[in-house]
LOMAR-199779 format. One record per residue: residue number from 1; residue in one letter; x negated, y, z negated of N, C-alpha, C in turn. Coordinates in Angstrom, 2 decimals. Layout:
N
<NUM, "A", <X, Y, Z>, <X, Y, Z>, <X, Y, Z>>
...
This chain:
99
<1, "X", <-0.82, -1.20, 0.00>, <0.00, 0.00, 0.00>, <-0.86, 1.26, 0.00>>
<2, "X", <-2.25, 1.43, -0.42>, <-2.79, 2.51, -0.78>, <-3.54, 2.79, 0.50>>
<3, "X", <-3.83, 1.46, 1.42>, <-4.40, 1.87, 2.66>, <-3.27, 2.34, 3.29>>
<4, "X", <-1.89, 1.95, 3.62>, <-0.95, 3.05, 4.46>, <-1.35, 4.33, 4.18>>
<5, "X", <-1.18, 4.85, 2.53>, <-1.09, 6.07, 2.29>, <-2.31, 6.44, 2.72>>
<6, "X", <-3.16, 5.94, 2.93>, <-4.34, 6.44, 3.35>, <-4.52, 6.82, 4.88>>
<7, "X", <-3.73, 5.83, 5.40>, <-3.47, 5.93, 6.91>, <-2.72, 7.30, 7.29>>
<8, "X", <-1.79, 7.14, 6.30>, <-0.58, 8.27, 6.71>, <-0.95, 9.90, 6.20>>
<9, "X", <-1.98, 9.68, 5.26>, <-2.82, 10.96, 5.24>, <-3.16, 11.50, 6.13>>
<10, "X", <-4.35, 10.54, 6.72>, <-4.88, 10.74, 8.10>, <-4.61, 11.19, 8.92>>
<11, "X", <-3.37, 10.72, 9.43>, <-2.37, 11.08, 10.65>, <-1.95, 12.85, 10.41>>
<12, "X", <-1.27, 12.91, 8.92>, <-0.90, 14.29, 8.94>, <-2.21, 15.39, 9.03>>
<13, "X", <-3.37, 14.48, 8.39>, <-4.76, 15.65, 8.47>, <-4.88, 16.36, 10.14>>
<14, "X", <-4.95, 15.23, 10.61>, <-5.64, 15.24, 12.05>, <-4.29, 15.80, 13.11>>
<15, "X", <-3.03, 15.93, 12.68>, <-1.70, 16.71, 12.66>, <-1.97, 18.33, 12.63>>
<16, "X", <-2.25, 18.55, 11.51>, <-3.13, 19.96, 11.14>, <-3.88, 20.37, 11.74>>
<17, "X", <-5.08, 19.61, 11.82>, <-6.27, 20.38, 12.56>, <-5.83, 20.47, 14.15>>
<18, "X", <-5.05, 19.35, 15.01>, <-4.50, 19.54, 15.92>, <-3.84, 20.98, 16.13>>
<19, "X", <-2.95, 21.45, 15.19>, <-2.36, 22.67, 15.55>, <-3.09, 23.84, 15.38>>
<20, "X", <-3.97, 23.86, 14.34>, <-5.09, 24.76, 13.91>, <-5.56, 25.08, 14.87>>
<21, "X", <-6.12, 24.16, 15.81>, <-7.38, 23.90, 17.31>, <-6.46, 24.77, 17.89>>
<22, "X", <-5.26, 24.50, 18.23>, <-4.33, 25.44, 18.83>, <-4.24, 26.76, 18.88>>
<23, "X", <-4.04, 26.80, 17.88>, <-3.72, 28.61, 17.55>, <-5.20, 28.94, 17.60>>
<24, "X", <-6.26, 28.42, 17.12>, <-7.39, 29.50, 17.38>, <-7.81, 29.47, 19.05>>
<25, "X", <-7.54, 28.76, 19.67>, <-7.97, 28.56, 21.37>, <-6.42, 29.59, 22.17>>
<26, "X", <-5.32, 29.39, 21.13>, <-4.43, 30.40, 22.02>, <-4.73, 31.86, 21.30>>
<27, "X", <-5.23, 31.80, 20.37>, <-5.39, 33.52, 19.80>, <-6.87, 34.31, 20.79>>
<28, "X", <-7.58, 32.77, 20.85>, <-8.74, 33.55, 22.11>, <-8.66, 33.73, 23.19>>
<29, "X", <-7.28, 33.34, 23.70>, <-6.82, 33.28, 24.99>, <-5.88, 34.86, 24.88>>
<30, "X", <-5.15, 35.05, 24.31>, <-4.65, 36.32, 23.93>, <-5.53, 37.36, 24.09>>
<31, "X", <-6.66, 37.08, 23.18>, <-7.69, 38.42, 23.27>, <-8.19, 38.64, 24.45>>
<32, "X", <-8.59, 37.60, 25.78>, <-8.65, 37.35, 26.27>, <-8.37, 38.46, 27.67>>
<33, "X", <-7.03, 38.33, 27.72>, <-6.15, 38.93, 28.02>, <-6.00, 40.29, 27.57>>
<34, "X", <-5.95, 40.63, 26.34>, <-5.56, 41.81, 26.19>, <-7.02, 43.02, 26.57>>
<35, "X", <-8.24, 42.32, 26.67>, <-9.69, 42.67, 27.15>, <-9.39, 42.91, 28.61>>
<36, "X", <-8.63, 41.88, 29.22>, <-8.36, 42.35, 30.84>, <-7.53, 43.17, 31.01>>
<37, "X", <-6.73, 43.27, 30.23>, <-5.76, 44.42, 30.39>, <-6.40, 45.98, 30.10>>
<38, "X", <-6.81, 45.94, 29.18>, <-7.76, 47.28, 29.20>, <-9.31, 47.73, 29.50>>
<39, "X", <-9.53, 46.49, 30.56>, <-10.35, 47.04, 31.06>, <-9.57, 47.67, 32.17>>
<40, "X", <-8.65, 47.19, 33.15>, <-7.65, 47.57, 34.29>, <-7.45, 48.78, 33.53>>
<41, "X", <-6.84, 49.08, 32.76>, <-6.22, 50.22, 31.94>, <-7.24, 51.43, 32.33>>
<42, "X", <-8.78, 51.23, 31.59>, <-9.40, 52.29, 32.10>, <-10.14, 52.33, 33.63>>
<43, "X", <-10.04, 51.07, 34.06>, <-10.94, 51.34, 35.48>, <-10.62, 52.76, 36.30>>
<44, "X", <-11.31, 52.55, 37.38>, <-11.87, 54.06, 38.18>, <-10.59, 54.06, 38.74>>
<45, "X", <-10.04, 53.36, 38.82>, <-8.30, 53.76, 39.70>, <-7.72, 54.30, 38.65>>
<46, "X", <-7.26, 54.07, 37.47>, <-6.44, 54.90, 37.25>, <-7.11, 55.63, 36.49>>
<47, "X", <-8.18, 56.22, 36.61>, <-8.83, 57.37, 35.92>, <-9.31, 58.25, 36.89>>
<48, "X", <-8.66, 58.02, 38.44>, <-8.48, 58.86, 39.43>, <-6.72, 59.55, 39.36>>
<49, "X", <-6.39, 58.81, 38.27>, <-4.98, 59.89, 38.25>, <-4.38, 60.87, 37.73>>
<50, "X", <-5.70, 60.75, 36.54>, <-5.61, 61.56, 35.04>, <-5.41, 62.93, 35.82>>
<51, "X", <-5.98, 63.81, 36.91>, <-6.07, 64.69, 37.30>, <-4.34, 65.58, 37.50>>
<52, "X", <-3.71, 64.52, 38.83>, <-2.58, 64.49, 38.95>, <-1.11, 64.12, 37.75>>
<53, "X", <-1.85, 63.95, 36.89>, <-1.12, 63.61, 35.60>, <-1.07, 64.87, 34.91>>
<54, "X", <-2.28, 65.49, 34.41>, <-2.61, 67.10, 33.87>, <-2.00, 67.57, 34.88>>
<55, "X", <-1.86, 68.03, 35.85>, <-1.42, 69.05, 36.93>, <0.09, 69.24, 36.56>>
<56, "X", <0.89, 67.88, 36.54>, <2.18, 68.00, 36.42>, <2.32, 67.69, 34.29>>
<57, "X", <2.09, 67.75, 33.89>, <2.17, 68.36, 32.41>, <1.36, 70.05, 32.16>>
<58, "X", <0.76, 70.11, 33.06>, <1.16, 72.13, 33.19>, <2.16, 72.54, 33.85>>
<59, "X", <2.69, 71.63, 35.08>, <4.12, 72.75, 35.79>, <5.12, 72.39, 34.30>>
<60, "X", <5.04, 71.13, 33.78>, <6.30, 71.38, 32.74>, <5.91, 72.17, 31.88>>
<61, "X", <4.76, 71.95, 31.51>, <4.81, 73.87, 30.40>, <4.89, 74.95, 30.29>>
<62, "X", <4.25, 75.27, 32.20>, <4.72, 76.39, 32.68>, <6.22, 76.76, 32.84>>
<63, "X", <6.76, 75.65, 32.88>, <8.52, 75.68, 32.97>, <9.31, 75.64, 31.24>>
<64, "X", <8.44, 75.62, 30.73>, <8.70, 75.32, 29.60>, <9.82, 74.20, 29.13>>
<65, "X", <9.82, 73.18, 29.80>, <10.04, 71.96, 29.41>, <9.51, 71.31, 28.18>>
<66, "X", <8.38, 71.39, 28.01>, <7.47, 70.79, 27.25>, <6.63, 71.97, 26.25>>
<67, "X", <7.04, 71.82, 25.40>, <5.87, 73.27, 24.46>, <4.22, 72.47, 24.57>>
<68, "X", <3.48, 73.63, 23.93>, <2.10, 73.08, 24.01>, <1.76, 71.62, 23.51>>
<69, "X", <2.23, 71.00, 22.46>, <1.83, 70.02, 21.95>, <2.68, 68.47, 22.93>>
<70, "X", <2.95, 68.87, 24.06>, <3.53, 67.83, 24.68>, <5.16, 67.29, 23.98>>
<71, "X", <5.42, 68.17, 23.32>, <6.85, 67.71, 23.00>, <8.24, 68.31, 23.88>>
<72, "X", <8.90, 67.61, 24.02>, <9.87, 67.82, 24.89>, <10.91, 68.56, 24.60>>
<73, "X", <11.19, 69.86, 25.17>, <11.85, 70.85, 24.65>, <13.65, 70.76, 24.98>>
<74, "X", <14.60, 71.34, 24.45>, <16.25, 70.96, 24.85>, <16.44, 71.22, 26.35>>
<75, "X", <15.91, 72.35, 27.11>, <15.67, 72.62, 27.95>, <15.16, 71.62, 29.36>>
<76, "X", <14.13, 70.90, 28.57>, <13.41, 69.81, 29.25>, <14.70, 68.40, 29.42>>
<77, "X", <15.18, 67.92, 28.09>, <15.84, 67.24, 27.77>, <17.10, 67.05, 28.52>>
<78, "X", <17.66, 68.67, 29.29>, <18.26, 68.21, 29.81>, <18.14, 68.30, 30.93>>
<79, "X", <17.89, 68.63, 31.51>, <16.89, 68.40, 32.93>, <16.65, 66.88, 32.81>>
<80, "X", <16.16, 66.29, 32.30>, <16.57, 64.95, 32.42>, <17.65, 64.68, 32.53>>
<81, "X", <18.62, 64.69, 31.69>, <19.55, 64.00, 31.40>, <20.46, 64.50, 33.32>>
<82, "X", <20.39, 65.26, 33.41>, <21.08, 66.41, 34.28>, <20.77, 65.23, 35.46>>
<83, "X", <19.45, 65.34, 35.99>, <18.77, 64.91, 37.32>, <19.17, 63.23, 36.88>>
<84, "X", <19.26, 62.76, 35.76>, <19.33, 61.03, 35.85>, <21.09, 61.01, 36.13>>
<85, "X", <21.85, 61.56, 35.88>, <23.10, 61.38, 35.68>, <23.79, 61.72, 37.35>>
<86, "X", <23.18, 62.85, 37.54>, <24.05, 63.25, 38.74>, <22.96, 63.39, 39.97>>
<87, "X", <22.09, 63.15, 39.73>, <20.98, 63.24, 40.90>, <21.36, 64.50, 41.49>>
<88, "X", <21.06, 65.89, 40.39>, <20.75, 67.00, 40.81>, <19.55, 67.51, 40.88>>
<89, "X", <19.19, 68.28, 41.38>, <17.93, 69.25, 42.01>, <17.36, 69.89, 40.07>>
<90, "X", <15.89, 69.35, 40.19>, <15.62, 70.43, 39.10>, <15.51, 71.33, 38.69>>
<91, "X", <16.50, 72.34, 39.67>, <16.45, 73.45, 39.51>, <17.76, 73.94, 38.00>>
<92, "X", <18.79, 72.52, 38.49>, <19.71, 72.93, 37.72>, <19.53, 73.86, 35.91>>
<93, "X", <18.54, 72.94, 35.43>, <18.20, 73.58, 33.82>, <17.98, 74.69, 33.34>>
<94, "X", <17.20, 75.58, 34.56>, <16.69, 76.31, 34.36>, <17.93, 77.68, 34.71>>
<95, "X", <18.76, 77.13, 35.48>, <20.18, 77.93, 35.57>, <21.23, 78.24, 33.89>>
<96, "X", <20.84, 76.93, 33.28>, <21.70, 76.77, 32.08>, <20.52, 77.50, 31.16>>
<97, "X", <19.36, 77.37, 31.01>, <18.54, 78.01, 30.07>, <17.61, 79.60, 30.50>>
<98, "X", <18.15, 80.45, 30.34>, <16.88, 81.55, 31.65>, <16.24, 81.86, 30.20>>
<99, "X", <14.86, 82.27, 30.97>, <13.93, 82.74, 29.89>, <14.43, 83.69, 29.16>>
């Protein structure tokens, strides 16, 4: 009887380390991944867009959509809401809000 239990130890040990092996080979596979993802993230392509990205976060501040700290002003807000709803011209907001 004491060799079963001994057997049936076994089985659950080697149960364990089975899943253990697991999770550390899928957690390196994750990192893995998340290393390819940000290297893509910063490569030279899209750090050819940063430019065109700044350009259009000054027309919205110049429009005052957006105050300096990048937060989105009521003004801005609805100009969204405006252009997603009715697929109007962005001009509309600036009709409802004048400087």
């Amino acid at each position: 009887m004491l060799s079963g239990t001994c057997r049936l130890s076994q089985v659950i040990f080697d149960s364990i380390l089975t899943v253990v092996q697991f999770l550390v080979v899928h957690g390196h596979k994750v990192l893995q991944l998340n290393i390819a993802y940000l290297k893509l993230a910063i490569s030279d392509q899209n750090l050819e867009l940063i430019p065109d990205y700044e350009q259009r976060i000054g027309v919205l501040k110049d429009l005052k959509f957006i105050d300096q700290n990048s937060t989105i002003q009521l003004k801005g807000r609805v100009a969204c809401e405006v252009c997603f709803l009715y697929n109007l011209p962005r001009l509309f907001s600036p009709l409802c809000f004048p400087d």
